[in-house]
C-alpha positions in Angstrom: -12.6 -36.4 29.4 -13.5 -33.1 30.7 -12.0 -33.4 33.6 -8.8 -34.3 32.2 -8.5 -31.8 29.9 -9.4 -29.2 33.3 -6.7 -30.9 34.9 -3.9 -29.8 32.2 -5.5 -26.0 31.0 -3.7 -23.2 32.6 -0.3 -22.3 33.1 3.3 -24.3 32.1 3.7 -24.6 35.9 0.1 -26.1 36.9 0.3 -28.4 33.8 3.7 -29.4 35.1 2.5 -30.0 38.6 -0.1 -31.8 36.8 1.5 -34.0 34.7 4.3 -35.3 37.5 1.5 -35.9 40.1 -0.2 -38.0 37.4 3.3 -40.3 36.9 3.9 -40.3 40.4 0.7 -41.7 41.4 0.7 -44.3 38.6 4.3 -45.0 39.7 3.0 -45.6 43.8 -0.4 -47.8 42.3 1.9 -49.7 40.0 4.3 -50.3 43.3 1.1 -50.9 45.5 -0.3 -53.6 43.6 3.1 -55.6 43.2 3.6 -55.3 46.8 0.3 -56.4 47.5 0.8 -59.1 44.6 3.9 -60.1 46.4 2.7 -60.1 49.7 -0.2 -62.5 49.4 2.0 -64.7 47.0 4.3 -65.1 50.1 1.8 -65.5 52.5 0.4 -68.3 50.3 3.7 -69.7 50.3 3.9 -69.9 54.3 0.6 -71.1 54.6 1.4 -74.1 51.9 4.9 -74.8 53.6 3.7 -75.3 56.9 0.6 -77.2 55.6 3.1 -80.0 54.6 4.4 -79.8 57.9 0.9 -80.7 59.4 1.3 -84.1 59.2 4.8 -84.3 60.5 3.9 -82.5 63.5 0.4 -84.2 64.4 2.5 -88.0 63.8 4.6 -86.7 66.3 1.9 -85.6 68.6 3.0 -81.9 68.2 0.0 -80.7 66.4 -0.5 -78.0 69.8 2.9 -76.8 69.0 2.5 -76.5 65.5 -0.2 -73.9 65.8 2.1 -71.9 68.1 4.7 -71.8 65.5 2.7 -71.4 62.8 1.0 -68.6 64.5 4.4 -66.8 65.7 5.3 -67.4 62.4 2.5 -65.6 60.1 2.4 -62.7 63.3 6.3 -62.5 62.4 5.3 -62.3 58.7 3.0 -59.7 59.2 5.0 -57.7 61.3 7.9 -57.7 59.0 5.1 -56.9 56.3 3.9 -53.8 58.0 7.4 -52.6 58.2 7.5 -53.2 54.6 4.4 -51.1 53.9 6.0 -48.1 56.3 8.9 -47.7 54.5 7.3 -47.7 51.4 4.9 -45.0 52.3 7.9 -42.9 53.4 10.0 -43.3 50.1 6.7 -42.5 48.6 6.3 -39.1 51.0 9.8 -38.1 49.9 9.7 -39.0 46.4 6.3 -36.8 46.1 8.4 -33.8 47.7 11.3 -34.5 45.9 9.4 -34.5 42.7 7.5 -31.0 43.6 10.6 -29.5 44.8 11.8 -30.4 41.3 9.0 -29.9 39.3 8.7 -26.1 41.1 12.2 -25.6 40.6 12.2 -26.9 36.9 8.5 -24.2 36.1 10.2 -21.8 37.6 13.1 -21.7 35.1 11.1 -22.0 32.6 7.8 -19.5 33.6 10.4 -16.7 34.9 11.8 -15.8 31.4 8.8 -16.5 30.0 6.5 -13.6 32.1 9.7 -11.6 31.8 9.8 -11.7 28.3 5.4 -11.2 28.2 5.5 -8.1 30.6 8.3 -6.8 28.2 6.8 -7.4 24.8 3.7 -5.9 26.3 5.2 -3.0 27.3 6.4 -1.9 23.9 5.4 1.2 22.8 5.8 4.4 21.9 8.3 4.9 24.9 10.0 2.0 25.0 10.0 0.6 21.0 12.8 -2.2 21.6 13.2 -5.5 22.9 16.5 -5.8 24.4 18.0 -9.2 26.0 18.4 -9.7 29.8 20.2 -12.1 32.0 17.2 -13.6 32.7 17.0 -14.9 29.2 20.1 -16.7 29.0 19.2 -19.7 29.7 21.0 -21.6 27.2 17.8 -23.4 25.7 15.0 -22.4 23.6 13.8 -19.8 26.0 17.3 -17.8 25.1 17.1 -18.5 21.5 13.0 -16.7 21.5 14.0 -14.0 23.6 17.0 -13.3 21.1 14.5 -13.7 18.1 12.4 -11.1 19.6 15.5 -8.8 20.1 16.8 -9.1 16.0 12.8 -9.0 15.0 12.4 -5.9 17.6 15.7 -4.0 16.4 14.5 -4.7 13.3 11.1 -3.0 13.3 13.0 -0.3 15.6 14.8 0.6 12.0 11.7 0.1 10.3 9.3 2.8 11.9 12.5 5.2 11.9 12.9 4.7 7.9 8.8 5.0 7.6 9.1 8.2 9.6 12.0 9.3 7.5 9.8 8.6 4.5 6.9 9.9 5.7 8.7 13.2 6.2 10.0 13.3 3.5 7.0 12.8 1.3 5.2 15.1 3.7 7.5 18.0 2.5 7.3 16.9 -1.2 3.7 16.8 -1.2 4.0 20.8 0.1 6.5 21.5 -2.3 4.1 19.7 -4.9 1.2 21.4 -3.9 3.1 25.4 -3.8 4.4 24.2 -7.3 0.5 23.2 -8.2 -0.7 26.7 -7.2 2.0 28.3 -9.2 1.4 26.5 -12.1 -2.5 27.3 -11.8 -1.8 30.8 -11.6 0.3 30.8 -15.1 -2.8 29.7 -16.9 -5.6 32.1 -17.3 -8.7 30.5 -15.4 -11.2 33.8 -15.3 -13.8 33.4 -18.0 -15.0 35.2 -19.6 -11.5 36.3 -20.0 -12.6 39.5 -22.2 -15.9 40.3 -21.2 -15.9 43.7 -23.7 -15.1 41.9 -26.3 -18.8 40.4 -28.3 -17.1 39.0 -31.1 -16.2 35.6 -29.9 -16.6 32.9 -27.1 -14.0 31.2 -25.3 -13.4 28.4 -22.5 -10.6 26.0 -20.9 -9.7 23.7 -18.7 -6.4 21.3 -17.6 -6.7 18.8 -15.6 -3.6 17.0 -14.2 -2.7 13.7 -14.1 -0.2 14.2 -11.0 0.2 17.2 -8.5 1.8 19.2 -11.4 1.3 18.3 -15.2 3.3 19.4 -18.5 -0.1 20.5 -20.1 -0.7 24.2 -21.0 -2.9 26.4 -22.9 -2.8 30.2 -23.4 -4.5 32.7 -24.9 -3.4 36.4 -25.1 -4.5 39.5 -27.3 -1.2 40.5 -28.9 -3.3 44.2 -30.0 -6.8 44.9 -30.2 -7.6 42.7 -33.6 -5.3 39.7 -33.0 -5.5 37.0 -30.9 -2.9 34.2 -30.0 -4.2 30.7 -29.0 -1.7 28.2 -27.6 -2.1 24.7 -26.7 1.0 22.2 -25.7 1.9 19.4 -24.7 5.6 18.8 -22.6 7.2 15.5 -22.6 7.1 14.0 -18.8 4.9 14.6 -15.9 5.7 16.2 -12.3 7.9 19.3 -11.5 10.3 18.8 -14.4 8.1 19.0 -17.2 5.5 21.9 -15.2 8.9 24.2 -15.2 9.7 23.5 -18.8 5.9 24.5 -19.3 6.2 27.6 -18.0 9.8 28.5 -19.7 7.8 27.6 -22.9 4.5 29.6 -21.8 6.7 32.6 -21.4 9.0 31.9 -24.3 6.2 31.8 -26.6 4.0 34.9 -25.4 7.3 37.0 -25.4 7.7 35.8 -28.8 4.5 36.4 -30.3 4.0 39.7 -29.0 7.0 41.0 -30.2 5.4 40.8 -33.7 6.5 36.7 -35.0 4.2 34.6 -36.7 3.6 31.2 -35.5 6.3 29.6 -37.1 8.7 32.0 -37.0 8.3 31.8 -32.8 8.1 28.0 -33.3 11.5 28.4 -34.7 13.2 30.9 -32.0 11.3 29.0 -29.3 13.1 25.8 -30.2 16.6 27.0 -30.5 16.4 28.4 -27.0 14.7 25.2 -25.2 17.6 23.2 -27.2 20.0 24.8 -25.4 21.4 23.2 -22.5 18.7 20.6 -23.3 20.3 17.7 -20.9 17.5 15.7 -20.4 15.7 16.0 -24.4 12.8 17.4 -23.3 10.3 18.5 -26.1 7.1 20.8 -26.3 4.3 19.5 -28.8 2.5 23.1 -29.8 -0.5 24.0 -31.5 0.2 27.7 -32.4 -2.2 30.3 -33.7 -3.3 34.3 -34.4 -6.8 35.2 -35.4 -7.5 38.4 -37.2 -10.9 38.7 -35.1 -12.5 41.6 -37.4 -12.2 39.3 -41.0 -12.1 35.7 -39.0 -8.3 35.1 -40.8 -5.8 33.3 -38.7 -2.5 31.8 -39.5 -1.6 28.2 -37.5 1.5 26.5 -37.1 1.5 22.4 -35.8 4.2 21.3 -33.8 3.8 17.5 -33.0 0.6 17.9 -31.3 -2.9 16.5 -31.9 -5.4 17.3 -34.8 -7.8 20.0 -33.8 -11.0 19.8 -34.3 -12.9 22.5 -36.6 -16.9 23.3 -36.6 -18.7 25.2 -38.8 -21.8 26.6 -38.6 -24.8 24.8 -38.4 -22.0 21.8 -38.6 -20.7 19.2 -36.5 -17.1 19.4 -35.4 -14.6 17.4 -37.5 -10.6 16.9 -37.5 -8.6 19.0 -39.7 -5.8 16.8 -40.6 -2.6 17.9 -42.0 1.1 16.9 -41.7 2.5 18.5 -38.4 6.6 19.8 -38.0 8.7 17.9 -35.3 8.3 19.2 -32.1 10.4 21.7 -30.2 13.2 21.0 -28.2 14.5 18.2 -30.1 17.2 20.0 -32.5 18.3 23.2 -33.4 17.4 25.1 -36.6 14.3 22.8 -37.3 11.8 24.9 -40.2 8.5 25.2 -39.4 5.5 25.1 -41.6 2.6 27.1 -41.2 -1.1 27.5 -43.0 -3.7 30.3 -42.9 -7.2 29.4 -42.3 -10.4 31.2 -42.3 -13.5 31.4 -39.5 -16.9 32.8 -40.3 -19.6 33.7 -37.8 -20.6 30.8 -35.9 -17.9 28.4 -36.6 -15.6 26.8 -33.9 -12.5 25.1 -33.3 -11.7 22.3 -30.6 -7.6 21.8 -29.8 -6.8 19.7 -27.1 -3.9 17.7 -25.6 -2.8 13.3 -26.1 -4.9 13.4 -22.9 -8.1 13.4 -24.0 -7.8 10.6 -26.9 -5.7 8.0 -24.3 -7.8 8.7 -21.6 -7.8 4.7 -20.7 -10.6 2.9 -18.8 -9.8 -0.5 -16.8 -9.5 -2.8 -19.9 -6.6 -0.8 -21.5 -8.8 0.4 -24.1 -8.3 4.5 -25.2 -11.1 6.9 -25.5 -10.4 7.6 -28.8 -10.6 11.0 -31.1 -13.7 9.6 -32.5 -15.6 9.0 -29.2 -14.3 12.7 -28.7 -16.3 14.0 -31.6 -18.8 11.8 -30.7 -19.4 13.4 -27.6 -19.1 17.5 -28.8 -21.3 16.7 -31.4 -24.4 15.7 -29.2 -24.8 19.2 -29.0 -22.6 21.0 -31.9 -24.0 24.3 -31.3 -23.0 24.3 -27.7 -21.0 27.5 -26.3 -17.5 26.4 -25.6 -18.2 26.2 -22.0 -20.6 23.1 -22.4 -18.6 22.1 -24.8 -15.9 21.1 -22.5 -18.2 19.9 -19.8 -20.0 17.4 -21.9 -16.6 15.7 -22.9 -15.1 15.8 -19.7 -18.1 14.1 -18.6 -17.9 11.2 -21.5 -14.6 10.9 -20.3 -15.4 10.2 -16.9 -18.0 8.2 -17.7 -15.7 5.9 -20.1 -12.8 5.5 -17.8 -15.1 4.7 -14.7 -13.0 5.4 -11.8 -9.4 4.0 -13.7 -6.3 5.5 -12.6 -5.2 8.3 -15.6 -1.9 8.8 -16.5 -2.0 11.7 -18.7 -3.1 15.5 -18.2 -6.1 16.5 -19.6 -6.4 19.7 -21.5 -8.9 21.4 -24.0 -9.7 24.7 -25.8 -12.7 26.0 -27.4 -13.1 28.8 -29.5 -16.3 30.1 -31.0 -15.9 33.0 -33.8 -19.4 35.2 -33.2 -17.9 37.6 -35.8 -17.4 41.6 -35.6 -19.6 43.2 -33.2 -20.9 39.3 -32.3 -23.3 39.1 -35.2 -23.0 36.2 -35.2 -24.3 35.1 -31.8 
């Protein structure tokens, strides 16, 4: 068995070769042992006729002559036999040649295409990236129909790589555009903290995180004079470079406003009648808007679709201060907007944060929630805003355990130490 299976391994010409040599010689033994067959049968047959004869011959007194005869005959017999054998041998001879001539003639129309189209396909490359048909191919069988499947599946990938290079450039140069647009946006929000360092009577920290190259978060915080302080913290509709440039028409929209002299709502109000113009694609801003008297601990807050913030008082735990919002801006013109005062002693603090942190979502679907939120800050309630921020960020990295995020993530926190920080 082993041996037969040497005898066809290798190439289409050996096994060829191999396979006609193995029908010829079946073919001659088959012939062989007929003639053979044959041969004795007739021999039999001579012997047996002149046996009858015997008798005829030795009645006669012939018997000397009919050993002659018999004997010229069988040497006639033989003679004629040997002949017989000779010419077989030579139709054997020439149908072995013929039948190599053939079967080398018949490989090599069928192994020349096939190394020809081998040495091509292994040629391909960067160089040479297509399969193209040859003459040598047409050979009006399946040899002509695999080369030309190799030229469509070739010409094909040819148009592949150039639209994945296309691509790939493309999304090269977005990803630079995305990144410049990432380091613009991260130099519109202040990131140095402590942002007032001569100031005693309060504590402040935050952060964004974005989901994508470039969120829609922001937060802001500006002194509009030396005893009020603005606090901003929004939310734009979308993700990528259309919501981070409405971010930053709205950052600058509502510093400009504020420190011109408006109250929250007021600015709300202007704010919104400017984003609504030219408004094509009904964008909107959820804002949390506020100014804190810092020497008496008053401030004035105006709610614009976003979250619940999150208020601590001293020696407290942080809770949410719930209270109906106003419809966010950019979605019509005129829109009123409400707005309530509040008061901060020495000690307290106040949490405001974007829809990022509450949907934060792990691999099940499930949110993090506002209360796992509190749950977190108040661990440590007394916390300066710094840790603050660090210990949720944390809770939510460990809830969402490695699951893709969708959403920006921003916070604020504000700690009210009082005049001259007597309260630290």
């Amino acid at each position: 068995m082993k041996k037969i299976k040497t005898l066809f391994s290798g190439g289409i010409r050996l096994k060829i070769f191999s396979m006609l040599l193995i029908t010829i010689v079946l073919i001659i033994a088959a012939y062989t042992a007929v003639f053979i067959y044959q041969t004795n049968k007739v021999e039999q047959l001579v012997n047996d006729t002149y046996e009858t004869q015997r008798q005829v011959y030795a009645e006669n007194g012939m018997e000397d002559d009919f050993e002659s005869i018999r004997s010229d005959a069988l040497d006639t017999f033989h003679r004629e036999m040997f002949h017989a054998r000779n010419i077989l041998m030579l139709l054997v001879v020439l149908i072995v040649a013929t039948g190599m001539v053939s079967a080398f003639s018949i490989a090599g129309q069928i192994t020349r295409p096939l190394n020809t189209i081998t040495r091509r396909v292994a040629s391909l490359g960067v160089r040479n990236r297509q399969f193209r048909m040859e003459d040598v191919y047409r050979t009006g069988d399946e040899i002509e129909v695999l080369a030309e499947s190799f030229a469509k599946q070739s010409a094909r990938m040819t148009l592949y790589i150039d639209q994945v290079k296309r691509v790939t450039a493309e999304k090269e140069r977005i990803g630079a555009e995305l990144d410049m647009a990432s380091k613009i946006q991260g130099s519109q929000l202040p990131t140095l903290f402590p942002p007032f360092p001569d100031r005693k009577e309060f504590s402040l920290y935050a952060s964004m995180t974005p989901a994508k190259e470039v969120g829609g978060d922001f937060y802001d915080f500006f002194m509009i004079d030396d005893d009020h302080m603005a606090f901003v913290m929004a939310d734009v509709s979308g993700k990528g470079v259309p919501a981070a440039l409405l971010m930053m028409v709205s950052r600058v929209l509502i510093k400009s406003t504020m420190q011109n002299g408006k109250g929250p709502a007021e600015t709300l109000a202007s704010v919104n009648n400017q984003l609504c113009e030219g408004n094509d694609a009904d964008f909107f801003v959820t804002v949390w808007l506020a100014v804190l008297e810092i020497s008496t601990g008053r401030g004035m807050a105006a709610n614009a679709g976003h979250e619940h913030p999150a208020l601590r008082r001293a020696d407290g735990n942080y809770e949410l201060v719930i209270y109906k919002h106003s419809m966010p801006v950019g979605v019509m013109k005129d829109l009123p907007y409400k707005e309530h005062e509040f008061q901060l002693h020495p000690g307290d603090s106040f949490f405001v944060y974007t829809d990022g942190v509450a949907e934060a979502t792990d691999r099940n679907k499930e949110m993090y929630g506002t209360g796992r939120m509190l749950e977190a800050m108040n661990r440590n309630p007394d916390a300066m805003p710094e840790q603050v921020l660090g210990c949720i960020a944390q809770d939510i990295d460990r809830f969402v355990d490695g699951a893709e995020q969708f959403d920006d993530i921003t916070m604020l926190c504000f700690r009210y130490l009082g005049p001259e920080g007597l309260g630290s």
